[in-house]
Backbone and ligand atoms as CSV (ligand in chain L), in Angstrom:
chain,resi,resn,atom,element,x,y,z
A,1,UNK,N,N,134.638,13.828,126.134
A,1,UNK,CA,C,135.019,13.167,124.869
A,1,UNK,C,C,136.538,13.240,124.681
A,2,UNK,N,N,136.995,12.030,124.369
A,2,UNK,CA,C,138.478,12.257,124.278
A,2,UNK,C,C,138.895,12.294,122.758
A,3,UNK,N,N,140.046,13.143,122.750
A,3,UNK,CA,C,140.450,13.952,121.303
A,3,UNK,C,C,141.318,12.654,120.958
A,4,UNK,N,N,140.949,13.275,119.828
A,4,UNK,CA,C,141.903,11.892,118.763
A,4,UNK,C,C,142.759,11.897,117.791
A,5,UNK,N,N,142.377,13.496,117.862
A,5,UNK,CA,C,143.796,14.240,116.979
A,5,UNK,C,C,144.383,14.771,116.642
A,6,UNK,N,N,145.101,15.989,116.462
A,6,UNK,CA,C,145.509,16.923,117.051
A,6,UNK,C,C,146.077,17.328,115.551
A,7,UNK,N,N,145.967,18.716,115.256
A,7,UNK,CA,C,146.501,19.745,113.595
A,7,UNK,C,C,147.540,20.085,114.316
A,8,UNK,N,N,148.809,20.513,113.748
A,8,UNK,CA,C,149.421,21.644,114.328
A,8,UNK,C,C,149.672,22.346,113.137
A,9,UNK,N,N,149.739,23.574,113.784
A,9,UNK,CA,C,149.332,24.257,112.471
A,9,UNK,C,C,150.272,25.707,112.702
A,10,UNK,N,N,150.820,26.652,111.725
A,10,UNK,CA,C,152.034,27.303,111.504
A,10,UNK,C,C,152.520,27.731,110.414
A,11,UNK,N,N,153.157,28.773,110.412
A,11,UNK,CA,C,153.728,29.579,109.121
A,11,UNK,C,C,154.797,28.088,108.305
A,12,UNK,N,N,154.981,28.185,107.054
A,12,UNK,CA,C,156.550,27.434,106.407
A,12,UNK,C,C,157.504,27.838,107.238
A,13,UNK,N,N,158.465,26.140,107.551
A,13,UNK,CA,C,159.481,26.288,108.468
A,13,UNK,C,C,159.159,26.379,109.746
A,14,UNK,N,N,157.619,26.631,110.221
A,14,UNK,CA,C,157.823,26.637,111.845
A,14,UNK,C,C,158.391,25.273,112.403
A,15,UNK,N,N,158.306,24.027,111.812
A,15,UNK,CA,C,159.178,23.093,112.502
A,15,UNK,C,C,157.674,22.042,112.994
A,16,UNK,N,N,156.409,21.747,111.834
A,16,UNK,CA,C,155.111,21.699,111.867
A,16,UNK,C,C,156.049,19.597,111.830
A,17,UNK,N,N,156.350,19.397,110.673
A,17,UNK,CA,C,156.651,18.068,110.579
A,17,UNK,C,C,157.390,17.673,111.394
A,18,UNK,N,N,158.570,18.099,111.894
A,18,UNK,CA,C,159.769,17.499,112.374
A,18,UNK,C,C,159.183,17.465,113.990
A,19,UNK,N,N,158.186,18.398,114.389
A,19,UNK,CA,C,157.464,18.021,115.475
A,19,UNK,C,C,156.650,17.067,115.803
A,20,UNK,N,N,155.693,16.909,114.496
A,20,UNK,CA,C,154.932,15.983,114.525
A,20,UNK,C,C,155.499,14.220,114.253
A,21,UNK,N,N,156.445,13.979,113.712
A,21,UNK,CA,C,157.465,12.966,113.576
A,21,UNK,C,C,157.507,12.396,114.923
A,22,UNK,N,N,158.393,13.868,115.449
A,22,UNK,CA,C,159.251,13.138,117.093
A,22,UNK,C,C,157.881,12.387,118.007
A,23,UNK,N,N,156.735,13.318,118.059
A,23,UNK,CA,C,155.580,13.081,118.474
A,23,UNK,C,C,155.315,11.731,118.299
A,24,UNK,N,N,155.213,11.228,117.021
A,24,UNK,CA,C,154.439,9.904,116.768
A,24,UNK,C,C,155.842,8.769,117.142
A,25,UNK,N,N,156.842,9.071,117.134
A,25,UNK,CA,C,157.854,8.332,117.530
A,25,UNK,C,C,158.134,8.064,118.601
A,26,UNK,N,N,157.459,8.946,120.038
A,26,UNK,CA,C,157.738,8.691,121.408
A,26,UNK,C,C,155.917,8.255,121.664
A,27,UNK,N,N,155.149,7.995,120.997
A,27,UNK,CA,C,153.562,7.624,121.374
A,27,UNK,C,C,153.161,6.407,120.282
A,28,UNK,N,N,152.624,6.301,120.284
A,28,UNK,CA,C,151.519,5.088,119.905
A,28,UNK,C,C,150.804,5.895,118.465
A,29,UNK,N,N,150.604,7.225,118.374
A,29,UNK,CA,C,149.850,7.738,117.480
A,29,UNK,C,C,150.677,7.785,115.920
A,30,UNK,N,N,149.700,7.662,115.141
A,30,UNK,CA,C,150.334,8.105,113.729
A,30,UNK,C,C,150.993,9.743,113.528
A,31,UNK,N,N,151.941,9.630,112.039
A,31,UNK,CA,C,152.070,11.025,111.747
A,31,UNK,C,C,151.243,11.101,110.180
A,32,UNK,N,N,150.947,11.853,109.773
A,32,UNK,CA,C,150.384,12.317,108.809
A,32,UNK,C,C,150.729,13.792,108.721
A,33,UNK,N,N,152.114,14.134,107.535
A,33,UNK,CA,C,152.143,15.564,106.668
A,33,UNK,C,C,151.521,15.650,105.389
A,34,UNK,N,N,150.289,16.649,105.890
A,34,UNK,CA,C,149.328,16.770,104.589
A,34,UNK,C,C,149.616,17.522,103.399
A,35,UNK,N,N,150.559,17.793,103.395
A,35,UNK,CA,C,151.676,18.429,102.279
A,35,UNK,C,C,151.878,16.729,101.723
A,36,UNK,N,N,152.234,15.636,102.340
A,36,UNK,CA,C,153.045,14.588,101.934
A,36,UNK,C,C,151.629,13.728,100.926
A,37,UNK,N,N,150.371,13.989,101.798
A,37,UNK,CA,C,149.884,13.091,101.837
A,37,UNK,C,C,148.741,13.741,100.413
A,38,UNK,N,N,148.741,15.274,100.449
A,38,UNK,CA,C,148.403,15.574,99.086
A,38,UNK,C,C,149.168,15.490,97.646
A,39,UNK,N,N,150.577,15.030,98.062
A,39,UNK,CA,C,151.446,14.741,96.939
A,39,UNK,C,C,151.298,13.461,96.563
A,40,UNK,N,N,150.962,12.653,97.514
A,40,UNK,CA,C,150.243,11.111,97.262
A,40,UNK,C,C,149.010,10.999,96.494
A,41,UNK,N,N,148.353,11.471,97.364
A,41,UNK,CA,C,146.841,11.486,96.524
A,41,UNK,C,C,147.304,11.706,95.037
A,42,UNK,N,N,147.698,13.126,94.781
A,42,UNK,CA,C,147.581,13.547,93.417
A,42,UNK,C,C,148.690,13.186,92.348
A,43,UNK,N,N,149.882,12.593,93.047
A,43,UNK,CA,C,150.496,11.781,92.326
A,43,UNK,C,C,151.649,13.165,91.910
A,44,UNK,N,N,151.797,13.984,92.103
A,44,UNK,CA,C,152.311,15.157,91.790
A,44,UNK,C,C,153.167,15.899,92.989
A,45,UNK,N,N,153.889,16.741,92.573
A,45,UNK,CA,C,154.314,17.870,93.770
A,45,UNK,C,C,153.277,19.154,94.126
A,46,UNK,N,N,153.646,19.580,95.037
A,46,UNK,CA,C,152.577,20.743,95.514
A,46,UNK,C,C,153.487,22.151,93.979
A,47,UNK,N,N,154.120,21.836,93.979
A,47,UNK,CA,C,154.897,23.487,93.203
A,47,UNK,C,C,154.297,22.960,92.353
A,48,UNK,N,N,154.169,21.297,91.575
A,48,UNK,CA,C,153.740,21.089,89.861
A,48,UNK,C,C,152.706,21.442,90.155
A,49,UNK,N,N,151.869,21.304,91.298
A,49,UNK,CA,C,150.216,21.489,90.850
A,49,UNK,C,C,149.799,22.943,91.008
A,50,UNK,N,N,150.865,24.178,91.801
A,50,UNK,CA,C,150.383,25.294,91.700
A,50,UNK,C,C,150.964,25.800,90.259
A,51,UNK,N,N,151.514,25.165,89.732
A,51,UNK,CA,C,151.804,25.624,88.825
A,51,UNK,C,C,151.170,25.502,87.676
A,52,UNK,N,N,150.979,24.594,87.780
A,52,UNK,CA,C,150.026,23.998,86.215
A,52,UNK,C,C,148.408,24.290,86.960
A,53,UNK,N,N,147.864,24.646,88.053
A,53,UNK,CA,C,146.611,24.887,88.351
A,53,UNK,C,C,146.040,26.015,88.910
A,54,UNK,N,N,147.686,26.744,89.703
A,54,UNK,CA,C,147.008,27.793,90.221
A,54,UNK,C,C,146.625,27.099,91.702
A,55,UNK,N,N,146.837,28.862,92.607
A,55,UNK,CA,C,146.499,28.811,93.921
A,55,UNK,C,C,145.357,28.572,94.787
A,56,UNK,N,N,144.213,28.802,93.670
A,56,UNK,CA,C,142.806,28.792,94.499
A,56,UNK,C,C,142.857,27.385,94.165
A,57,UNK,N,N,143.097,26.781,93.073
A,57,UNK,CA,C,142.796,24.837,92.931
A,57,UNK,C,C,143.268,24.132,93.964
A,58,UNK,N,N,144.432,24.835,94.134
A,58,UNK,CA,C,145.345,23.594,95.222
A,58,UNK,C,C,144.458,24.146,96.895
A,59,UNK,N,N,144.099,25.520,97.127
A,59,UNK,CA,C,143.146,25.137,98.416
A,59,UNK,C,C,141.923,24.462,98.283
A,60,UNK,N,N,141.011,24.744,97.204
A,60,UNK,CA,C,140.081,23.720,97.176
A,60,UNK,C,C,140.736,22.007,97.187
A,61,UNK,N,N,141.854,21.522,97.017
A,61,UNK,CA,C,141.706,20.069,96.636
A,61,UNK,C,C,142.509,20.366,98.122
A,62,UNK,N,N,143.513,21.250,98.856
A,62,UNK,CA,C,143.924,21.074,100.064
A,62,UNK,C,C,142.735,20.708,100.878
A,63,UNK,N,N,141.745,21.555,100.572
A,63,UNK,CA,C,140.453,21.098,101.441
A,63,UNK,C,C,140.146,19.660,101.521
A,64,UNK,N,N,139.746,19.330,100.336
A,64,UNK,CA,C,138.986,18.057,100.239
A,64,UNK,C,C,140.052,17.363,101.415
A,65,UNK,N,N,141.856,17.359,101.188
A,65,UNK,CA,C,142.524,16.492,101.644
A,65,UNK,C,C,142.119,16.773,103.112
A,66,UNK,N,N,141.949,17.849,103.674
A,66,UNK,CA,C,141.944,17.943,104.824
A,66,UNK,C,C,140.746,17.086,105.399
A,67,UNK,N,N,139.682,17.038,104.631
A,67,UNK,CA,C,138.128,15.988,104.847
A,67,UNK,C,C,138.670,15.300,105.375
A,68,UNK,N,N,139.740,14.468,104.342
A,68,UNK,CA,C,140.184,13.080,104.226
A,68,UNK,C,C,140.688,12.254,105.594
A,69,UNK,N,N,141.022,13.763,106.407
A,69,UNK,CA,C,141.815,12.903,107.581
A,69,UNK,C,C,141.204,12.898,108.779
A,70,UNK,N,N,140.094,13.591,108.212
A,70,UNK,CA,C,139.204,13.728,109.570
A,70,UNK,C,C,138.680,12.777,110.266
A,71,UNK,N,N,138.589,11.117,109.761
A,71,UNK,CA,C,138.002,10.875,110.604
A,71,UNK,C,C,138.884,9.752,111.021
A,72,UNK,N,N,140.090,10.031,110.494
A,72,UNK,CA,C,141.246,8.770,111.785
A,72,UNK,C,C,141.568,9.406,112.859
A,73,UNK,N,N,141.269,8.148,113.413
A,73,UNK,CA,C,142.149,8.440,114.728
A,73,UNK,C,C,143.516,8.216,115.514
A,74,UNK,N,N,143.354,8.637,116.390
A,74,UNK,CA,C,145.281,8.870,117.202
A,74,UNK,C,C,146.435,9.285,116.006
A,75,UNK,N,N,145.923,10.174,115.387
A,75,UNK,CA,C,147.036,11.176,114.472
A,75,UNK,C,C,147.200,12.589,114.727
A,76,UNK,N,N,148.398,12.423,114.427
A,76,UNK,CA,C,149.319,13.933,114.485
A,76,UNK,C,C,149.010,14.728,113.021
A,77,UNK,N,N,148.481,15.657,112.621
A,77,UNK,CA,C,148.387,16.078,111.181
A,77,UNK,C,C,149.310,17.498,111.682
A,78,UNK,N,N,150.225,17.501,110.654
A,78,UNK,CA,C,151.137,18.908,110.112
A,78,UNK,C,C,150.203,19.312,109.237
A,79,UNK,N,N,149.889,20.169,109.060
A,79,UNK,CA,C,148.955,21.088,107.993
A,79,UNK,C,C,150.092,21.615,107.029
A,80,UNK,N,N,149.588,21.945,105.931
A,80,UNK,CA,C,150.236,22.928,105.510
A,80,UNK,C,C,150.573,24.368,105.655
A,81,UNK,N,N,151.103,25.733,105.831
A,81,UNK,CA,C,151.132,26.808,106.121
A,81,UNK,C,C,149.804,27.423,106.044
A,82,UNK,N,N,148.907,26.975,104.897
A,82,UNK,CA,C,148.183,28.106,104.193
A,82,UNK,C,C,146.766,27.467,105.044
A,83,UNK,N,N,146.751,25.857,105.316
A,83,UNK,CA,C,145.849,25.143,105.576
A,83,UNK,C,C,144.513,26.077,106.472
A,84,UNK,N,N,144.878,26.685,107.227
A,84,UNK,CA,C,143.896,26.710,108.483
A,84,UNK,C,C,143.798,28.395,108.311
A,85,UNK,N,N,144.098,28.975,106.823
A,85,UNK,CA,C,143.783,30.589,106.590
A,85,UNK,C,C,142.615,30.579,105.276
A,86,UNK,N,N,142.589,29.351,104.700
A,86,UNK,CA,C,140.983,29.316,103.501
A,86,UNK,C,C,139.924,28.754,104.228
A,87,UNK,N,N,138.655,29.010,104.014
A,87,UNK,CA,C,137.729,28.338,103.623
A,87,UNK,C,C,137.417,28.739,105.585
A,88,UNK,N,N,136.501,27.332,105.445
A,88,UNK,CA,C,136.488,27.331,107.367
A,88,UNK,C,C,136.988,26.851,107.847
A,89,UNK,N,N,138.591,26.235,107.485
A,89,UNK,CA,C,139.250,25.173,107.483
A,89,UNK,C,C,139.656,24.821,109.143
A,90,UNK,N,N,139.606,26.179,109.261
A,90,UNK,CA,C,140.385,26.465,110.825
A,90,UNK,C,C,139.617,25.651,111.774
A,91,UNK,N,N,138.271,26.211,112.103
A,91,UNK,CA,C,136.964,25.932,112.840
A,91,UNK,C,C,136.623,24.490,112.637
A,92,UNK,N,N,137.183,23.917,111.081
A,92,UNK,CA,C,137.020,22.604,111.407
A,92,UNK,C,C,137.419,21.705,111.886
A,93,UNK,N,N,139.129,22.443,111.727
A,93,UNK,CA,C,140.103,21.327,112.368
A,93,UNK,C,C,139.745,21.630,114.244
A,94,UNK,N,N,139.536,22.872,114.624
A,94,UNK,CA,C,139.183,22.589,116.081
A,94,UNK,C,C,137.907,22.342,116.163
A,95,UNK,N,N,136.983,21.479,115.429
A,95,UNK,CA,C,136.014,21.007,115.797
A,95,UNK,C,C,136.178,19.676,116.324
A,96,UNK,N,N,137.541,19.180,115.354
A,96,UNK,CA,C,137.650,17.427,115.204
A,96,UNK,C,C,138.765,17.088,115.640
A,97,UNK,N,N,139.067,18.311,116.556
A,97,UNK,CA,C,140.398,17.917,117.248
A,97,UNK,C,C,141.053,18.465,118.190
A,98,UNK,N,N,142.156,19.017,118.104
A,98,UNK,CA,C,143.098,19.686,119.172
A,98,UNK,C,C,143.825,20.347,118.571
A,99,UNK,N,N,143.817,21.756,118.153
A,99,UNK,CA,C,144.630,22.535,117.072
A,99,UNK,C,C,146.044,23.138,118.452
A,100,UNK,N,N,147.158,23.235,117.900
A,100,UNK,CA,C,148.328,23.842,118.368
A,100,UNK,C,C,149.377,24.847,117.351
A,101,UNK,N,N,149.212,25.436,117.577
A,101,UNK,CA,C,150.051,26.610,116.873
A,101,UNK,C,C,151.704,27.492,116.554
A,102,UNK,N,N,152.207,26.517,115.937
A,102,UNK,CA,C,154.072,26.590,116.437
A,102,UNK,C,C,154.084,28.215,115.874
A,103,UNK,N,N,154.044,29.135,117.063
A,103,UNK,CA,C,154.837,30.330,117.182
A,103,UNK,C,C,156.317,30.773,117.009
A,104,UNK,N,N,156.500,31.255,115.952
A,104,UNK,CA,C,157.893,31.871,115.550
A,104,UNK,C,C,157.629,33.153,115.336
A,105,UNK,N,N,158.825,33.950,115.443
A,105,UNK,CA,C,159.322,35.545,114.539
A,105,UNK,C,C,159.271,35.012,112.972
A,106,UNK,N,N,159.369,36.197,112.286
A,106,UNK,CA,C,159.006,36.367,110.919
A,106,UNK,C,C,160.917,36.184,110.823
A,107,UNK,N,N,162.052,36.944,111.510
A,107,UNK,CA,C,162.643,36.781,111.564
A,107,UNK,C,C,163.478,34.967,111.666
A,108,UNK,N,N,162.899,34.752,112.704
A,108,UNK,CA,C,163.563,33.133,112.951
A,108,UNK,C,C,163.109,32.114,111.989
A,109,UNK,N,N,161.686,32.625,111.354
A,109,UNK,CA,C,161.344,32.078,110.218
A,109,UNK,C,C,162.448,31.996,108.842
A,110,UNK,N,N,163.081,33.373,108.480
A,110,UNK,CA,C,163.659,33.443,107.520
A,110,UNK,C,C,164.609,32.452,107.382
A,111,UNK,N,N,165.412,32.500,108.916
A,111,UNK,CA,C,166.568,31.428,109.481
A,111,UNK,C,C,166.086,30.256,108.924
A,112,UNK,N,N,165.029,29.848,109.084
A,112,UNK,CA,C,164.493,28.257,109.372
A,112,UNK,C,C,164.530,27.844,107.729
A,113,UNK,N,N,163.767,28.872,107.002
A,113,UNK,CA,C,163.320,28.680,105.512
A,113,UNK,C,C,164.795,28.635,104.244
A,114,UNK,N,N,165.775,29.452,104.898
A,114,UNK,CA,C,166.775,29.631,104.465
A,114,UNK,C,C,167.984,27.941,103.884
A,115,UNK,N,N,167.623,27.248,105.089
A,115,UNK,CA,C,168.282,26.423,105.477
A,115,UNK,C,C,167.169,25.094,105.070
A,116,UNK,N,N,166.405,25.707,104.699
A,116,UNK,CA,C,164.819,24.314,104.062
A,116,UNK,C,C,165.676,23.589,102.555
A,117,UNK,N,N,165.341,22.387,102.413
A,117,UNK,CA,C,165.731,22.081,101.678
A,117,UNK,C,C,164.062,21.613,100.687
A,118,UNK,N,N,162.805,22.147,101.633
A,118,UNK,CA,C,161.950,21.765,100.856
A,118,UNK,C,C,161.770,22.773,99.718
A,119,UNK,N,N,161.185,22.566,98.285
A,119,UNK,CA,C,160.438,23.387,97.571
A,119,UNK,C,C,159.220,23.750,97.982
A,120,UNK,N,N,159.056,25.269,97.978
A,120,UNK,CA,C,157.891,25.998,98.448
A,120,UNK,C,C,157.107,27.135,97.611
A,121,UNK,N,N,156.140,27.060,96.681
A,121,UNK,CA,C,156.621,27.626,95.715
A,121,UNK,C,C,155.723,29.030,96.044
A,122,UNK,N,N,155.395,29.411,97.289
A,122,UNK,CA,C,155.102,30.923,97.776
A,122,UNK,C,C,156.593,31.710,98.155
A,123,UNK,N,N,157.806,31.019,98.262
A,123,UNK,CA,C,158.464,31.841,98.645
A,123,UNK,C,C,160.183,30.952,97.755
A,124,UNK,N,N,159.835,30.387,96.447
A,124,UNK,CA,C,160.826,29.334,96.356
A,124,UNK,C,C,161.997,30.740,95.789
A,125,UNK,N,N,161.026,32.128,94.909
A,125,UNK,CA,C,162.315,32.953,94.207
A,125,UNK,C,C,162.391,34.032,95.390
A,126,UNK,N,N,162.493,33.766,96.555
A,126,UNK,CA,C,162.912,34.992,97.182
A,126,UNK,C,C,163.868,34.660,98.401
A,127,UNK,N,N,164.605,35.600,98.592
A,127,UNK,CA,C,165.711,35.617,100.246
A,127,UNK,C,C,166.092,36.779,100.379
A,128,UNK,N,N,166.804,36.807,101.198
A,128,UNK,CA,C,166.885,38.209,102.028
A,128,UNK,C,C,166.062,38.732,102.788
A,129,UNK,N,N,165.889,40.134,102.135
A,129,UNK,CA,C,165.311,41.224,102.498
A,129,UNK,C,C,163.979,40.756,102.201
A,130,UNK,N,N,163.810,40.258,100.682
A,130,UNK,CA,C,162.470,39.865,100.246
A,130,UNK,C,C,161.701,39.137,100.810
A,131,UNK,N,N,162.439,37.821,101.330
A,131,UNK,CA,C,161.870,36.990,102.060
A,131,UNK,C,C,161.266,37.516,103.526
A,132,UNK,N,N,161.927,38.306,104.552
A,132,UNK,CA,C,161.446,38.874,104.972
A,132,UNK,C,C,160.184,39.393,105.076
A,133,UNK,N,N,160.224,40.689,104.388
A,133,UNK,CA,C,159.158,41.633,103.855
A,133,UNK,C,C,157.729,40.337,103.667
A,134,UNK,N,N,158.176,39.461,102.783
A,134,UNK,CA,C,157.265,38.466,102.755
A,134,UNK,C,C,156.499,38.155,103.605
A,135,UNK,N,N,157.853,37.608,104.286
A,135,UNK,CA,C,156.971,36.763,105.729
A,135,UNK,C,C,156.231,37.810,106.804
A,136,UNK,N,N,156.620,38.799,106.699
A,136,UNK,CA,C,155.759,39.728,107.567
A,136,UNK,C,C,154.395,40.087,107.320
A,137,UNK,N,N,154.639,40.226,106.054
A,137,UNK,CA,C,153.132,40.307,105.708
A,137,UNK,C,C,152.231,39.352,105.818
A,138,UNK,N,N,152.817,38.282,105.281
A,138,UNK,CA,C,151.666,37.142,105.186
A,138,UNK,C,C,151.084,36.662,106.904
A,139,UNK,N,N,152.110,36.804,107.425
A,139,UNK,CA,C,152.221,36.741,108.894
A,139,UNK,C,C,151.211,37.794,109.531
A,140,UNK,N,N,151.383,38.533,109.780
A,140,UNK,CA,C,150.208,39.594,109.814
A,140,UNK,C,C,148.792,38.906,109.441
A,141,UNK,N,N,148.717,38.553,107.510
A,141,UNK,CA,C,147.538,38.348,107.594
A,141,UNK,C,C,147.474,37.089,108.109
A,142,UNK,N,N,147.925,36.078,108.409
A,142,UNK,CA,C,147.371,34.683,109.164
A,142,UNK,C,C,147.452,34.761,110.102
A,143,UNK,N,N,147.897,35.568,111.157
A,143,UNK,CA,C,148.120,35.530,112.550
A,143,UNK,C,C,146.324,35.130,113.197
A,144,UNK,N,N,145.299,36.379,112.684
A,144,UNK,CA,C,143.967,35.733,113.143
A,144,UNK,C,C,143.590,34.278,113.249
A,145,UNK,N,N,143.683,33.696,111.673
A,145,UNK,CA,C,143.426,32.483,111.677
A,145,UNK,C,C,144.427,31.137,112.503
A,146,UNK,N,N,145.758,31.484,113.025
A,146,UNK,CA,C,146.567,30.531,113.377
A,146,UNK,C,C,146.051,30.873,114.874
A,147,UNK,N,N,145.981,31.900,115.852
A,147,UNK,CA,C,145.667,32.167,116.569
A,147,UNK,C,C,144.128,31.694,117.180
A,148,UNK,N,N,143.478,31.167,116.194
A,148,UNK,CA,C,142.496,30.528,116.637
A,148,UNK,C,C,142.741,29.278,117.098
A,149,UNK,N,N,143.710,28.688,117.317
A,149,UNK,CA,C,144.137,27.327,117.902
A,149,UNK,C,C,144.042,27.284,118.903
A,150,UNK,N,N,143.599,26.170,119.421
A,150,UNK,CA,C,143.375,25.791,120.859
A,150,UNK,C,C,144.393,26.372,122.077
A,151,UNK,N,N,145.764,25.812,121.233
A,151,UNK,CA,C,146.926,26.157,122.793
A,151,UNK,C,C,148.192,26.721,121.380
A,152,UNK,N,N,148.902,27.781,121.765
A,152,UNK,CA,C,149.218,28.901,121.244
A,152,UNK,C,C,151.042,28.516,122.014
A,153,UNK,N,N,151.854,28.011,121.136
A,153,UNK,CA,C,153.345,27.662,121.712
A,153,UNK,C,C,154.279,28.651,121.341
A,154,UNK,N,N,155.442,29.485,122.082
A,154,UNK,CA,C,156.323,30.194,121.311
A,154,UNK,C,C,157.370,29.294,121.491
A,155,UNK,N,N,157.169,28.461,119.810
A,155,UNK,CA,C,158.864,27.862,119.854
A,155,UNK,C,C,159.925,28.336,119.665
A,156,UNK,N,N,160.313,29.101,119.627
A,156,UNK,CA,C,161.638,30.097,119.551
A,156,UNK,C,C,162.043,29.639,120.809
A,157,UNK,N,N,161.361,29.151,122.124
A,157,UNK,CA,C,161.964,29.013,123.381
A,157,UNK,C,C,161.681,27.547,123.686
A,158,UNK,N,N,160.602,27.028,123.400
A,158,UNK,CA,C,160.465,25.319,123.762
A,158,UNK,C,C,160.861,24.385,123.406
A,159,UNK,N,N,161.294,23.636,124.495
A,159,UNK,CA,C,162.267,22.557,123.736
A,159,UNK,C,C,161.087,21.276,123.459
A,160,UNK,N,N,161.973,20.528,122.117
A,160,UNK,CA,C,161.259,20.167,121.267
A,160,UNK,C,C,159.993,18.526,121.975
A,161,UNK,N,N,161.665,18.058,123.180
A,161,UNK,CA,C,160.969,17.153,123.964
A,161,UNK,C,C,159.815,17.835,125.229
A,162,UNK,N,N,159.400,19.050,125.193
A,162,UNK,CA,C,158.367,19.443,126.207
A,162,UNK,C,C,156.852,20.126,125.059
A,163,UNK,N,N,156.933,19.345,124.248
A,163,UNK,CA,C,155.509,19.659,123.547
A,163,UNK,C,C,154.636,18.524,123.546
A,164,UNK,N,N,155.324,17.280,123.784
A,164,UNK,CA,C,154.209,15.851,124.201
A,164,UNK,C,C,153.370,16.833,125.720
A,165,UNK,N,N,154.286,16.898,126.428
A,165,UNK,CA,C,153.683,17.267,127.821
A,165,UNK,C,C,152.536,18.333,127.465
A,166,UNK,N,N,152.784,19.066,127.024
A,166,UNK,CA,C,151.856,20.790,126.645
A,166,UNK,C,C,150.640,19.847,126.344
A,167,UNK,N,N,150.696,18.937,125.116
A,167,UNK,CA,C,149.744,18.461,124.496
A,167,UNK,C,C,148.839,17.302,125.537
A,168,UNK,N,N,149.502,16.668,126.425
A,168,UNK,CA,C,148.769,16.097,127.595
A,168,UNK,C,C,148.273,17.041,128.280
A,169,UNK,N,N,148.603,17.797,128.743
A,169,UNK,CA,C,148.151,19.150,129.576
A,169,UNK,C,C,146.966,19.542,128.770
A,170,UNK,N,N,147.088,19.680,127.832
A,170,UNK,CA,C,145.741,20.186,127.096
A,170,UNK,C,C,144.665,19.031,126.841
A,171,UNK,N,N,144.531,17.943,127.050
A,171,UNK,CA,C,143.907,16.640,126.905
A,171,UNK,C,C,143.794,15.721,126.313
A,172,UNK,N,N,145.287,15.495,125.670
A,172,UNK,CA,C,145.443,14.477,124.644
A,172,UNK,C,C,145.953,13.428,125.686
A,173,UNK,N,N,145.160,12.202,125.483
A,173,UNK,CA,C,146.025,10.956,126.219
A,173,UNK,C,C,146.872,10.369,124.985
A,174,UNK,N,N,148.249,10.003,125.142
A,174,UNK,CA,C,148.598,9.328,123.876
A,174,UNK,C,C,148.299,7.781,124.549
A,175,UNK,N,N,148.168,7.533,126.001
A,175,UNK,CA,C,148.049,6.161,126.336
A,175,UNK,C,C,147.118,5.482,125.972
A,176,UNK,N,N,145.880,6.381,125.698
A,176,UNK,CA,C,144.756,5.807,124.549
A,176,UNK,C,C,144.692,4.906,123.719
L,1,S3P,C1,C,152.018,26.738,102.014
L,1,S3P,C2,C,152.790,25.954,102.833
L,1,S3P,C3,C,153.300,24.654,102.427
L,1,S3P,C4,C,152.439,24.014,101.337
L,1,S3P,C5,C,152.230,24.986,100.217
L,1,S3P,C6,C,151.596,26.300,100.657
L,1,S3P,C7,C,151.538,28.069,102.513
L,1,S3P,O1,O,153.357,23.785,103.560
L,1,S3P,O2,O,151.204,23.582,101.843
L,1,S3P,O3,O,153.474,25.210,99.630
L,1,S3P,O4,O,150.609,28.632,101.912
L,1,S3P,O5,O,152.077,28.554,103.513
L,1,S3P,P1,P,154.487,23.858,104.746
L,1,S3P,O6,O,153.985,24.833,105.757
L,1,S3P,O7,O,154.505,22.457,105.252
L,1,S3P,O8,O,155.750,24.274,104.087
């Protein structure tokens, strides 16, 4: 059976969109950031809706969004950070697809997040040291669930044009 679509999936800042972009720009396949595409749906930002709803609302309606994309094909989906650590979210996306996992330090993370110009609102009042401390932890606890991905990348070292290849190697045709 040939795959049709591939999560990548990763801490904030692993570099989940700007991968999935270049991706759909050198192939035939769509991009879809489900961060983008739940701000569509709901007509809102992700910070207005944790804010005015709270964290468990926005994974239940992250869920539903995640349904939503399940059944197109030849797309790239960026998940959100938290995407593939609620629910069974993980197991589903490698049911209906090809999960990949952008590996960073908690460290190179800070770098990456520092320099974000997105709003994030798990880590929007913290830097430094804090941010840190943060990311280690949370890191820790998602490592199980991100680690359940199909093929496991340390980008700290891969360059950005040798992840089409990884992803053919693993059985994505984009010539499809
Ligand atoms: C989150 C990551 C964000 C977004 C939300 C929660 C998380 O996505 O879904 O702010 O829990 O790690 P990015 O990883 O695209 O920043």
């Amino acid at each position: 059976m040939s795959i049709k679509r591939v999560f990548l999936v990763g801490f904030m800042g692993s570099g989940k969109s700007t991968l999935g972009r270049l991706i759909a720009k050198d192939t035939s396949w769509s991009f879809i950031d489900l961060d983008d595409y739940f701000e569509n749906k709901h007509q809102t930002t992700i910070a207005n809706y944790f804010e005015l709803l709270g964290e468990e609302a926005f994974r239940k309606a992250e869920k539903e969004t995640l349904a939503e994309v399940l059944n197109m094909e030849k797309v790239i989906v960026a998940t959100g950070g938290g995407t593939p650590c609620f629910y069974n979210n993980m197991d589903v996306m490698n049911e209906n697809g090809l999960t990949l996992y952008l590996k960073l330090s908690p460290k190179a993370l800070v770098e990456r997040l520092k320099s974000s110009k997105n709003v994030r609102p798990l880590v929007a009042n913290k830097s430094g040291d804090e941010l840190l401390a943060f990311i280690e932890d949370k890191i820790t606890e998602r490592t199980p669930h991100y680690e359940k991905s199909h093929v496991v990348v340390d980008s700290e070292t891969l360059a950005m044009d040798a992840y089409t290849m990884v992803l053919e190697l693993a059985g994505v045709n984009f010539q499809e």
